[in-house]
DRENMILO-41046 format. One record per residue (C-alpha): residue in three letters; z, y, x; residue number from 1. Coordinates in nm, 3 decimals. Example, Ala and Ser with C-alpha at 12.3 -4.5 7.8 and 13.67 -1.06 7.14 Angstrom:
# DRENMILO-41046
+---------+---------+---------+---------+-----+
| residuo |      pz |      py |      px | num |
+---------+---------+---------+---------+-----+
|     ala |   0.780 |  -0.450 |   1.230 |   1 |
|     ser |   0.714 |  -0.106 |   1.367 |   2 |
+---------+---------+---------+---------+-----+
***
This chain:
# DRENMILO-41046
+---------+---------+---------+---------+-----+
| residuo |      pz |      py |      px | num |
+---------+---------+---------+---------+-----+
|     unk | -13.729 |  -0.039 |  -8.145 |   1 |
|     unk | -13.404 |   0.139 |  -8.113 |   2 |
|     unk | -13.484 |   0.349 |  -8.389 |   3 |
|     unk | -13.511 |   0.095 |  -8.651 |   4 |
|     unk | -13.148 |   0.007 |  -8.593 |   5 |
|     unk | -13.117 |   0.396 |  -8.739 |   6 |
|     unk | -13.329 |   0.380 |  -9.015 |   7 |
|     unk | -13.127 |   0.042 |  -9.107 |   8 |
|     unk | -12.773 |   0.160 |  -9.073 |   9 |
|     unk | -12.887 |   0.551 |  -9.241 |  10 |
|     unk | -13.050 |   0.321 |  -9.530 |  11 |
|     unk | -12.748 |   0.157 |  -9.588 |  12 |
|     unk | -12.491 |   0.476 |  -9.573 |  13 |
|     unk | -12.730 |   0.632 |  -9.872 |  14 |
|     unk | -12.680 |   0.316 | -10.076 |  15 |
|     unk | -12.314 |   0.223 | -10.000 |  16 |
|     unk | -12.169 |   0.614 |  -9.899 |  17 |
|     unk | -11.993 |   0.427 |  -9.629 |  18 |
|     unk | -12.080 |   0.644 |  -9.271 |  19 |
|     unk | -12.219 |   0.369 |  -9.077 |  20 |
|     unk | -12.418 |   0.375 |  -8.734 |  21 |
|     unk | -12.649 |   0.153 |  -8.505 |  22 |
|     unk | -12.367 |   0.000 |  -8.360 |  23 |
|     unk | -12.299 |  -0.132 |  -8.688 |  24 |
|     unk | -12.577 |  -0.321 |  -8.680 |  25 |
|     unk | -12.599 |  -0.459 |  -8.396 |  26 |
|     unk | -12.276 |  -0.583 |  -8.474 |  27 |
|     unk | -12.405 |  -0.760 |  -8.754 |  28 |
|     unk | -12.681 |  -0.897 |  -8.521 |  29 |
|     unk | -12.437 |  -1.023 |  -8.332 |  30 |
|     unk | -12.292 |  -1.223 |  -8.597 |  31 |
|     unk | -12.640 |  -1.382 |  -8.722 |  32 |
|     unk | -12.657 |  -1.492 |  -8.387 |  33 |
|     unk | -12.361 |  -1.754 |  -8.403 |  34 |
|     unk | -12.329 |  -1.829 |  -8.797 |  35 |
|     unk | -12.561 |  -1.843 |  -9.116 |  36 |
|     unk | -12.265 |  -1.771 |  -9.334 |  37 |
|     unk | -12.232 |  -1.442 |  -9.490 |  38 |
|     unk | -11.876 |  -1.401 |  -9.541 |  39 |
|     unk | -11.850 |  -1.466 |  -9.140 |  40 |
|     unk | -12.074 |  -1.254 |  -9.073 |  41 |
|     unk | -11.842 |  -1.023 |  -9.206 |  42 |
|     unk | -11.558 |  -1.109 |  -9.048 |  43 |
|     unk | -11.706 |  -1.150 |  -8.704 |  44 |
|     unk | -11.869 |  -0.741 |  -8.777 |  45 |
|     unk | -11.566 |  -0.608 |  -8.907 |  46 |
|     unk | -11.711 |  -0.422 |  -9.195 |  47 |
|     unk | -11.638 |  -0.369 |  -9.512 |  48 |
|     unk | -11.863 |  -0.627 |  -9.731 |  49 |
|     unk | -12.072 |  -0.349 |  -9.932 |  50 |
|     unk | -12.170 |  -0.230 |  -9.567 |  51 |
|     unk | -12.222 |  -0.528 |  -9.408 |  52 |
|     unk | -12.400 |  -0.639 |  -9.740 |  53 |
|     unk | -12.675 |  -0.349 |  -9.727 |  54 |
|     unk | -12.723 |  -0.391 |  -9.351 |  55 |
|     unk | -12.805 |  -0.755 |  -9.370 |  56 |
|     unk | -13.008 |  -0.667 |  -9.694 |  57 |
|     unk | -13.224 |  -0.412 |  -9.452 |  58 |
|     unk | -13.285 |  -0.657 |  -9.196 |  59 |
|     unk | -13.407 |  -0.842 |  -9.448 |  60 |
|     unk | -13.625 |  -0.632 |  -9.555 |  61 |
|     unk | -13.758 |  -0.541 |  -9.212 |  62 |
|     unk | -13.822 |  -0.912 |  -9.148 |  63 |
|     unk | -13.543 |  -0.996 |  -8.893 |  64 |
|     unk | -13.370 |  -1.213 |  -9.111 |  65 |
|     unk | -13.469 |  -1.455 |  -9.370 |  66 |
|     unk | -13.260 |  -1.615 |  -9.652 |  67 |
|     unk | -13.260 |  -1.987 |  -9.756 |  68 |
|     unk | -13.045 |  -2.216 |  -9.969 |  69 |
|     unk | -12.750 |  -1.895 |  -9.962 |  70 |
|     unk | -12.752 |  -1.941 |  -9.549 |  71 |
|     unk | -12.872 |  -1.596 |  -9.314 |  72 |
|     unk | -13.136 |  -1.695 |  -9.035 |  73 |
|     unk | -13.254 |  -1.521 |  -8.768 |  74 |
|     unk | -13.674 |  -1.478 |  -8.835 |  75 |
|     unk | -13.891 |  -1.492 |  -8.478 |  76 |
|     unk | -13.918 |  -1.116 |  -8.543 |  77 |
|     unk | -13.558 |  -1.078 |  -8.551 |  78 |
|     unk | -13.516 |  -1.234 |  -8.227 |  79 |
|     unk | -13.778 |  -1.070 |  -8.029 |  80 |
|     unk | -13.558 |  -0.755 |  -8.170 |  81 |
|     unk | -13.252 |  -0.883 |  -8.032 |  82 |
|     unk | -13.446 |  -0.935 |  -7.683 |  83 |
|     unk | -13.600 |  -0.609 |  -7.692 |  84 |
|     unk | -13.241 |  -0.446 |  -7.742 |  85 |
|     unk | -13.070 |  -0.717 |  -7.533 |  86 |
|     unk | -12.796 |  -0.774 |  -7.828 |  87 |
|     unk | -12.513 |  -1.032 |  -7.706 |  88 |
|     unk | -12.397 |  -1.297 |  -7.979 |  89 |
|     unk | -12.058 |  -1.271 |  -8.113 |  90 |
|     unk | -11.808 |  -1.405 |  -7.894 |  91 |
|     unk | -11.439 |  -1.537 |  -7.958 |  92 |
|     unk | -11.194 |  -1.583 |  -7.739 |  93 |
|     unk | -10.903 |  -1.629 |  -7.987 |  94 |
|     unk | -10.606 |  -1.792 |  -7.854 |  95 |
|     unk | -10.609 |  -2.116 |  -8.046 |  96 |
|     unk | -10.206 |  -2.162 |  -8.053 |  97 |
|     unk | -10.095 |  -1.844 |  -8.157 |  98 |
|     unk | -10.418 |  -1.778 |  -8.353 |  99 |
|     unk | -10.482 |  -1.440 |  -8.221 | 100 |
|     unk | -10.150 |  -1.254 |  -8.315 | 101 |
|     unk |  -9.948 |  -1.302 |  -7.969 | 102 |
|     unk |  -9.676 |  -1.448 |  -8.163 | 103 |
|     unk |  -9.693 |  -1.846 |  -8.258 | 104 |
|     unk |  -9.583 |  -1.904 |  -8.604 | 105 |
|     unk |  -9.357 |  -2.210 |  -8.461 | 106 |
|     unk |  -9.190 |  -2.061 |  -8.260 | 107 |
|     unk |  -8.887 |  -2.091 |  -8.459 | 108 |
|     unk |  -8.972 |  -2.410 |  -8.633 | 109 |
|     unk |  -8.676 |  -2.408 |  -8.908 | 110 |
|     unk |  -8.803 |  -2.121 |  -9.072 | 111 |
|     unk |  -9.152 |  -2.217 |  -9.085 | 112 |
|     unk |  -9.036 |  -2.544 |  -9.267 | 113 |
|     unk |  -8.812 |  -2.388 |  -9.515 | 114 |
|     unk |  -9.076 |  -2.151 |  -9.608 | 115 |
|     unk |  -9.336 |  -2.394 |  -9.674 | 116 |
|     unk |  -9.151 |  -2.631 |  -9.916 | 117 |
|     unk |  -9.015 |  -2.351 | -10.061 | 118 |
|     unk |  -9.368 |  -2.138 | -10.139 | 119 |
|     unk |  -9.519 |  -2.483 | -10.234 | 120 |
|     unk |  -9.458 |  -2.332 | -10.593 | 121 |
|     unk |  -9.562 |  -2.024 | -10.558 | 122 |
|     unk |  -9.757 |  -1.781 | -10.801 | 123 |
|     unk | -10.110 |  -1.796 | -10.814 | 124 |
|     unk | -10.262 |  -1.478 | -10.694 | 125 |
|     unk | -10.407 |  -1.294 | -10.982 | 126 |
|     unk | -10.702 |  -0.997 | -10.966 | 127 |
|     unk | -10.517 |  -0.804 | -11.229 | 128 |
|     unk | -10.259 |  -0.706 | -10.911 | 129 |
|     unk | -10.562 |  -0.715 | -10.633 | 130 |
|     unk | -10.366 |  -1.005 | -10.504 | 131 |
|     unk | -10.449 |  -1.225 | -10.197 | 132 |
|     unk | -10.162 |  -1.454 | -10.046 | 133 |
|     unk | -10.189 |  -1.468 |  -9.642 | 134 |
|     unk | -10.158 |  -1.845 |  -9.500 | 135 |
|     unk |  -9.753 |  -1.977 |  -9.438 | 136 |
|     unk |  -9.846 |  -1.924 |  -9.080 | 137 |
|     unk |  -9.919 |  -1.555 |  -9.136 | 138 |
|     unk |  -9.594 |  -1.478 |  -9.286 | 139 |
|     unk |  -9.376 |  -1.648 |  -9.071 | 140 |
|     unk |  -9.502 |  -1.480 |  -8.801 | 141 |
|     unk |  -9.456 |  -1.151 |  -8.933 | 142 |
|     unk |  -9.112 |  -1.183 |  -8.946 | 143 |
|     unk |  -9.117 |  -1.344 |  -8.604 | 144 |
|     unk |  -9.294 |  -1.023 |  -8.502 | 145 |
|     unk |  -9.037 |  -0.789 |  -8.683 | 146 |
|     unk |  -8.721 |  -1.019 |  -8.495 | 147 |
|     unk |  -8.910 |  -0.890 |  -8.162 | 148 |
|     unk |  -8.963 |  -0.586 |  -8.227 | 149 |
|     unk |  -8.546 |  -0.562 |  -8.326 | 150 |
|     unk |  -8.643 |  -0.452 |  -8.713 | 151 |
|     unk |  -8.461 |  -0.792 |  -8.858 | 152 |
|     unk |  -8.133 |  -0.833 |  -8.746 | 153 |
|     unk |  -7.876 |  -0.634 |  -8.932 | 154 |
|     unk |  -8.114 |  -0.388 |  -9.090 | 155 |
|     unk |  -8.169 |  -0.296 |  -9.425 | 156 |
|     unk |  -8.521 |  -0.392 |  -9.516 | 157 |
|     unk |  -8.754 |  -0.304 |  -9.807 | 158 |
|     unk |  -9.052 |  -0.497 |  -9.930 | 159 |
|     unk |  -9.300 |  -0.304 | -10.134 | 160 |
|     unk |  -9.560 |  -0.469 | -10.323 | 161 |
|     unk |  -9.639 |  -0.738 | -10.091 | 162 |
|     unk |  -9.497 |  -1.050 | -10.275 | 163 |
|     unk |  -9.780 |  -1.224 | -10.332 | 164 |
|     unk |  -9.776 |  -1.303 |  -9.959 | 165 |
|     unk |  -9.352 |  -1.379 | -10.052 | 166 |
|     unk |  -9.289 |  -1.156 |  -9.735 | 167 |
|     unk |  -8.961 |  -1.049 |  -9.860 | 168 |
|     unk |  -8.874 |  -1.397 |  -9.945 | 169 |
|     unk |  -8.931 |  -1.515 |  -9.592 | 170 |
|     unk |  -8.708 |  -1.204 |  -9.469 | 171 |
|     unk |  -8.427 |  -1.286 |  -9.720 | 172 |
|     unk |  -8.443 |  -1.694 |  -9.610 | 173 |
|     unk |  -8.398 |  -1.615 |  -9.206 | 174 |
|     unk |  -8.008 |  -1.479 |  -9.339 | 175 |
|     unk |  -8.073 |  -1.195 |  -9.044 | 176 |
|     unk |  -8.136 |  -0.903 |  -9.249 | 177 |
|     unk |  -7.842 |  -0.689 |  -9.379 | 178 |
|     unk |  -8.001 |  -0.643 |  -9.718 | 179 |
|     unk |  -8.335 |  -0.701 |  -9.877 | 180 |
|     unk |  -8.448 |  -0.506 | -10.136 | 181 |
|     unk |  -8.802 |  -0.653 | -10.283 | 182 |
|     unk |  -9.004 |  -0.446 | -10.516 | 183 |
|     unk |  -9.342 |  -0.608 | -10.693 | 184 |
|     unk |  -9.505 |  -0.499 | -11.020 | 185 |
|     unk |  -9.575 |  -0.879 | -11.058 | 186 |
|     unk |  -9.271 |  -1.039 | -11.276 | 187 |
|     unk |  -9.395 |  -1.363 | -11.187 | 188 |
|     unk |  -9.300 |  -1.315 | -10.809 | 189 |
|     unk |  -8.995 |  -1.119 | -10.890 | 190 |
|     unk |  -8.853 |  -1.403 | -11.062 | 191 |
|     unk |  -8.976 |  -1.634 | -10.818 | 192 |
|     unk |  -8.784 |  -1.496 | -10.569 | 193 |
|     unk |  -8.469 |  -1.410 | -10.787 | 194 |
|     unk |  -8.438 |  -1.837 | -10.889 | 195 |
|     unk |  -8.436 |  -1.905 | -10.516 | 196 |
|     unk |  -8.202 |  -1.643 | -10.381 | 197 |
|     unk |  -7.984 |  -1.790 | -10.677 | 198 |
|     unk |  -8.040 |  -2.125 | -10.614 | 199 |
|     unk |  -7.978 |  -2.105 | -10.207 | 200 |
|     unk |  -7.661 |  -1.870 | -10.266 | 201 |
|     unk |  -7.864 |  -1.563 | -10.106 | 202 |
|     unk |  -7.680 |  -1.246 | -10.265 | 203 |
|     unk |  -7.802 |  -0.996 | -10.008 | 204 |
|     unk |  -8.112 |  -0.961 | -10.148 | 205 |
|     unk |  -8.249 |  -0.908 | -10.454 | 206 |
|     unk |  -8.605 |  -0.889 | -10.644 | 207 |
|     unk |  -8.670 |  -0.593 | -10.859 | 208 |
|     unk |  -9.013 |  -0.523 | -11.076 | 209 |
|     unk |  -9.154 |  -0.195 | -11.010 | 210 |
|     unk |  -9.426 |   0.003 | -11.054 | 211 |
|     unk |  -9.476 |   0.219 | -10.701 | 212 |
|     unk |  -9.718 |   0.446 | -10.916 | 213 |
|     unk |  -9.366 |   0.578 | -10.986 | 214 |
|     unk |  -9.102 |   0.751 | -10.791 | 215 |
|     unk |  -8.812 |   0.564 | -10.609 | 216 |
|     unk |  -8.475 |   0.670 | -10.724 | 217 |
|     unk |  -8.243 |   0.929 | -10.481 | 218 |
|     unk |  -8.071 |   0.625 | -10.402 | 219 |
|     unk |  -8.358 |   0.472 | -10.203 | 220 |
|     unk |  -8.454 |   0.767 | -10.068 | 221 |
|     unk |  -8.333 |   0.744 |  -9.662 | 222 |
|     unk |  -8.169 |   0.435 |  -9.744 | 223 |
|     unk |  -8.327 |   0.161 |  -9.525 | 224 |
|     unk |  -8.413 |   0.075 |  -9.171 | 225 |
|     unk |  -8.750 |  -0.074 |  -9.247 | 226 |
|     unk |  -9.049 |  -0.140 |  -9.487 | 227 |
|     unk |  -9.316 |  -0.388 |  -9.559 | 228 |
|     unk |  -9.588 |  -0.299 |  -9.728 | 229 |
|     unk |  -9.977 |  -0.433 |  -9.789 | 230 |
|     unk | -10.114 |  -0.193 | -10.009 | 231 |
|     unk | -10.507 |  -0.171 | -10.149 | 232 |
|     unk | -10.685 |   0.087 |  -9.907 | 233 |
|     unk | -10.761 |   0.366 | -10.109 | 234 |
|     unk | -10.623 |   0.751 | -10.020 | 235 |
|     unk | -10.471 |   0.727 | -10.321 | 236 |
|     unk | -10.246 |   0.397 | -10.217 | 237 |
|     unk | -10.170 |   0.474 |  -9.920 | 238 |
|     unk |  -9.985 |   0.760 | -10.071 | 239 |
|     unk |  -9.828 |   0.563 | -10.356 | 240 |
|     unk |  -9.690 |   0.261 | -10.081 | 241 |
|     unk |  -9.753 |   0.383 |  -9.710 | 242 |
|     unk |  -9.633 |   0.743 |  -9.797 | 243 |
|     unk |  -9.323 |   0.634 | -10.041 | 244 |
|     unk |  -9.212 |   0.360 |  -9.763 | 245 |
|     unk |  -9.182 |   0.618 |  -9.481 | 246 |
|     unk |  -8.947 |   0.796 |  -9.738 | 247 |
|     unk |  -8.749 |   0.545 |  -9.770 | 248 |
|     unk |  -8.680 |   0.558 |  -9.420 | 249 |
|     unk |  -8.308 |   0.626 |  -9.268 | 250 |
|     unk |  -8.406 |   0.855 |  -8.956 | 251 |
|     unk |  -8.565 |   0.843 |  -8.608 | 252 |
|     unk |  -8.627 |   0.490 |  -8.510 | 253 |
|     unk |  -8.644 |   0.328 |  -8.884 | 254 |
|     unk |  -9.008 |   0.139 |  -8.892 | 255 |
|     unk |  -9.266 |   0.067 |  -9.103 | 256 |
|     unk |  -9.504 |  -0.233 |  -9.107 | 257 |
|     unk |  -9.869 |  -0.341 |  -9.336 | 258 |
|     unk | -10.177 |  -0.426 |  -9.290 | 259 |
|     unk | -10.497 |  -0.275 |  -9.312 | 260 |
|     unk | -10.839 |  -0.424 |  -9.300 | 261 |
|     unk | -11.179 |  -0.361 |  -9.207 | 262 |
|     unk | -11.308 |  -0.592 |  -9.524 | 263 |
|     unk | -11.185 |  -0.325 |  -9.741 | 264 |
|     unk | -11.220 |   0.010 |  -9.547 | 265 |
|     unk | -11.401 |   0.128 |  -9.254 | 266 |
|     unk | -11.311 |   0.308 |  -8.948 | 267 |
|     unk | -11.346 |   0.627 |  -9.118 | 268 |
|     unk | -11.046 |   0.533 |  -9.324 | 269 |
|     unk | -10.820 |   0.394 |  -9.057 | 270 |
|     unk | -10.899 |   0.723 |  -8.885 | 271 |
|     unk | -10.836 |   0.902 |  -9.214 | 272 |
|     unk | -10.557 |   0.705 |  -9.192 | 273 |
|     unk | -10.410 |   0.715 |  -8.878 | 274 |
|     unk | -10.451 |   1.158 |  -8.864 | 275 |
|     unk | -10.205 |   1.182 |  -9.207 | 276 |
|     unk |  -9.948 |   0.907 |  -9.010 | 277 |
|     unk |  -9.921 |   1.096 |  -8.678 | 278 |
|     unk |  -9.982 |   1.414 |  -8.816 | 279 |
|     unk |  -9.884 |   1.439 |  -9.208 | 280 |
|     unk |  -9.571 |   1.252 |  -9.174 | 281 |
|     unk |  -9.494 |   1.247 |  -8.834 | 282 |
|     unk |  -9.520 |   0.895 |  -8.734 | 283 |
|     unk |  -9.615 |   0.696 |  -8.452 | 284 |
|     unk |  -9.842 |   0.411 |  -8.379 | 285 |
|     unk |  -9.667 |   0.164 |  -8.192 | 286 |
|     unk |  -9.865 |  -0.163 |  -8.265 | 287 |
|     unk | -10.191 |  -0.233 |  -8.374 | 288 |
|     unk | -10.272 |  -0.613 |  -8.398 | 289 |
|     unk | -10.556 |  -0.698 |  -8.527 | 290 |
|     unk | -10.678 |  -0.970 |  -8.774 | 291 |
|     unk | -10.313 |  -1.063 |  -8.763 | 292 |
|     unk | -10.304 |  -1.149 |  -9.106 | 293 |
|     unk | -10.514 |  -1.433 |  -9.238 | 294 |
|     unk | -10.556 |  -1.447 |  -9.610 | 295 |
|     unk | -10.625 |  -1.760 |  -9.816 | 296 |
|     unk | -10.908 |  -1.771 | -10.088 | 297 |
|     unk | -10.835 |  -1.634 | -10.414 | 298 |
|     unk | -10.983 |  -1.812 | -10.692 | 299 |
|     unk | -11.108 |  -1.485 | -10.897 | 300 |
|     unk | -11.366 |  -1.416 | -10.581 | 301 |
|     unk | -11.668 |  -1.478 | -10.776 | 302 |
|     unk | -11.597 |  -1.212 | -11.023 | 303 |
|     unk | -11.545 |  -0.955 | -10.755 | 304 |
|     unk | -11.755 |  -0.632 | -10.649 | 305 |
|     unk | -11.811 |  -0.819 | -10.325 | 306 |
|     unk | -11.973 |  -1.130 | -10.485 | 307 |
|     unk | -12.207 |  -0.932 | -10.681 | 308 |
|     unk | -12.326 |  -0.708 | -10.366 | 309 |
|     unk | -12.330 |  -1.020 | -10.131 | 310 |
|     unk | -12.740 |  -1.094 | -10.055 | 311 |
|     unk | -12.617 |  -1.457 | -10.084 | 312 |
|     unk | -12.484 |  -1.685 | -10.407 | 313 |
|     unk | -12.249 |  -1.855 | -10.228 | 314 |
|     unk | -11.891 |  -1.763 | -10.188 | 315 |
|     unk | -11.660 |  -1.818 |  -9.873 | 316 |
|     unk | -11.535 |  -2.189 |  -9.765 | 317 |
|     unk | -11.338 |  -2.064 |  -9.517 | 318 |
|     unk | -11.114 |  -1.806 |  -9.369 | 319 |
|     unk | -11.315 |  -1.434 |  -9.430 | 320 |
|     unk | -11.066 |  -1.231 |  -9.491 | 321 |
|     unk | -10.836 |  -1.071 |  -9.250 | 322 |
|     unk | -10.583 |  -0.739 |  -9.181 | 323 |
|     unk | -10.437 |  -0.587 |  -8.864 | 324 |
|     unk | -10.067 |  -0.571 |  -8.822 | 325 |
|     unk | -10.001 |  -0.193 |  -8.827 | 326 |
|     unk |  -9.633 |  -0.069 |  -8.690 | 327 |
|     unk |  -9.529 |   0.276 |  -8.720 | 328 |
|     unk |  -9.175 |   0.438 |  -8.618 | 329 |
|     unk |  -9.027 |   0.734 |  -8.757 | 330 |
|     unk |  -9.051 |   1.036 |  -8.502 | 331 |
|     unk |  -8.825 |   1.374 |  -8.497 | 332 |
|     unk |  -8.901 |   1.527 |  -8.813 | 333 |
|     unk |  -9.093 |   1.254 |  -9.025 | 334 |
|     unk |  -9.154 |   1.280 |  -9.345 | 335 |
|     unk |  -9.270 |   1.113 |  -9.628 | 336 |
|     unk |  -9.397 |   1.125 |  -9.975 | 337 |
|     unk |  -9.218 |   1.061 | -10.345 | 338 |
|     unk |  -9.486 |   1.194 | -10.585 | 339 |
|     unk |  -9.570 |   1.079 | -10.961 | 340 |
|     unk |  -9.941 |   0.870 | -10.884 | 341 |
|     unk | -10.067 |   0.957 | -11.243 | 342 |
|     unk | -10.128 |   0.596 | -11.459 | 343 |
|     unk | -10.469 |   0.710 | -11.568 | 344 |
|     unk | -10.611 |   0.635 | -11.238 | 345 |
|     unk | -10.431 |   0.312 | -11.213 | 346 |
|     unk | -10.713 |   0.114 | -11.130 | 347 |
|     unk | -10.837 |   0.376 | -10.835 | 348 |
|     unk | -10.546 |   0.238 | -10.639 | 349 |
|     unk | -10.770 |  -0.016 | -10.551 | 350 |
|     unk | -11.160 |   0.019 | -10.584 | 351 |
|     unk | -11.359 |   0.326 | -10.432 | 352 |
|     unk | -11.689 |   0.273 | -10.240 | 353 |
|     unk | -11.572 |   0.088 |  -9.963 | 354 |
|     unk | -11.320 |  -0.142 | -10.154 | 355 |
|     unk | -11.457 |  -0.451 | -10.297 | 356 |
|     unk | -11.269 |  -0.712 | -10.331 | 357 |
|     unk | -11.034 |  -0.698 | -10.575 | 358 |
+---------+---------+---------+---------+-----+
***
């Protein structure tokens, strides 16, 4: 029975040209076992939705699961499978308080008030951008995670295209940083942020559109202590944010923070990944947390990739959606990239075949 697991996961690497493996499916297994819904299903496997959408449309097919009224069951055959194969269910053992990040978003309270009245008004996220705003609680506790890790405190911080989650707002309110220099190609969040920083009498830091296709000017280059970044998955933006952050970098020490996620890309990509940061630019890995960031529902899911592949009609309720919390520190000899990304393949910085959701 082993084998079919095989045939299921090659069957879906032909149709999606994602690698995937048994494992993978029995992963996905795993998840039928606790929840009918699809999107959770993908959260609890940790695959990217075309994947985990071709996989659950071979067990199908096999006869190990059954579809009705949009909700994934289990079939009798599908369970004697599981048996056979001695598949656990999906556990979760989540700490409630700090909802899995290590770091509760109340621990300083202040700041998590301030920053909800304040993002009460806040841009709707828009699929033009492939934006996707994490929940308050997210975003205070990245910068709750930066104070402990001694990146907020008198450092010179940039934001890169991450405003949607109003990162670099939440930076700039704390009055910690040194400077705060926030960079979105979204006008509507730059002048979001500019009104308030105005408004509160915040003149150490400052909201600028840009388009990180382009190069930074020599003035950036080496000029800050950290960036922020959460950047679409593909090679070619991780080049155009990851790469351009770490060269923005002041020396040894200087950090870099974003997310990835497993919704978007697979574990050939963070590996992909992780080989150009250690060896490319000569970074290290110092923290991987993962599903630390929780993203809200956008309201343009329905006319995404991932809707259209899903074997199910019906869109996420809940929570789906989530990144690790990736920190990297500049080693002897880092270095990073400042290239031209070229506009015509503008909208390759965020779909390929394992991307969907934008």
């Amino acid at each position: 029975m082993a084998e079919i697991l095989k045939k299921i996961a090659d069957r879906a690497t032909e149709k999606t040209n994602i690698k995937l493996i048994p494992r993978n499916v029995e992963r996905v297994l795993a998840a039928l076992q606790v929840t009918s819904d699809f999107w959770k299903v993908v959260d609890y496997s940790d695959l990217p939705v075309p994947a985990a959408s071709e996989i659950v449309k071979g067990l199908i097919e096999e006869g190990f699961v059954k579809v009705e009224n949009d909700e994934l069951y289990i079939t009798e055959k599908g369970f004697n499978l599981i048996k056979e194969l001695n598949i656990p269910p999906y556990v979760d053992y989540t700490c409630q308080a700090c909802e899995g990040r290590g770091i509760p978003f109340y621990a300083n309270k202040d700041w998590y008030r301030t920053f909800v009245e304040l993002a009460k008004d806040r841009p709707k996220a828009i699929q033009e951008y492939d934006q996707g705003s994490v929940t308050p609680e997210t975003t205070i506790s990245r910068i709750l995670f930066l104070d402990s890790r001694e990146d907020l405190r008198n450092r010179d911080i940039l934001v890169m295209g991450a405003e949607d989650d109003l990162t670099g707002l939440a930076v700039a309110l704390t009055g910690l940083a040194r400077r705060v220099l926030i960079l979105d190609i979204d006008e509507r969040a730059i002048d979001f942020d500019n009104r308030i920083f105005k408004e509160l009498g915040i003149d150490n830091a400052e909201a600028i559109r840009f388009d990180l296709r382009n190069p930074f000017p020599e003035e950036w280059i080496g000029a800050f202590d950290v960036f922020i970044t959460d950047p679409p998955e593909t090679v070619k933006a991780f080049k155009a944010f990851i790469a351009r952050g770490i060269a923005a970098l002041k020396g040894e020490g200087s950090a870099g923070y974003f997310g990835l996620t497993l919704r978007d890309s697979s574990l050939n990509r963070w590996q992909q990944f992780q080989k150009a940061l250690l060896n490319d630019y000569g970074m290290v890995i110092t923290d991987i947390v993962q599903d630390f960031n929780a993203y809200m529902n956008w309201e343009y899911h329905e006319e995404t990739r991932a809707q259209k592949v899903a074997p199910v009609n019906k869109g996420p309720s809940d929570i789906w959606y989530r990144s690790a919390w990736y920190r990297i520190e500049a080693m002897p000899g880092f270095r990073g990239e400042n290239e031209q990304i070229k506009d015509e393949v503008f909208r390759e910085l965020y779909l390929d075949e394992e991307g969907s959701t934008t």
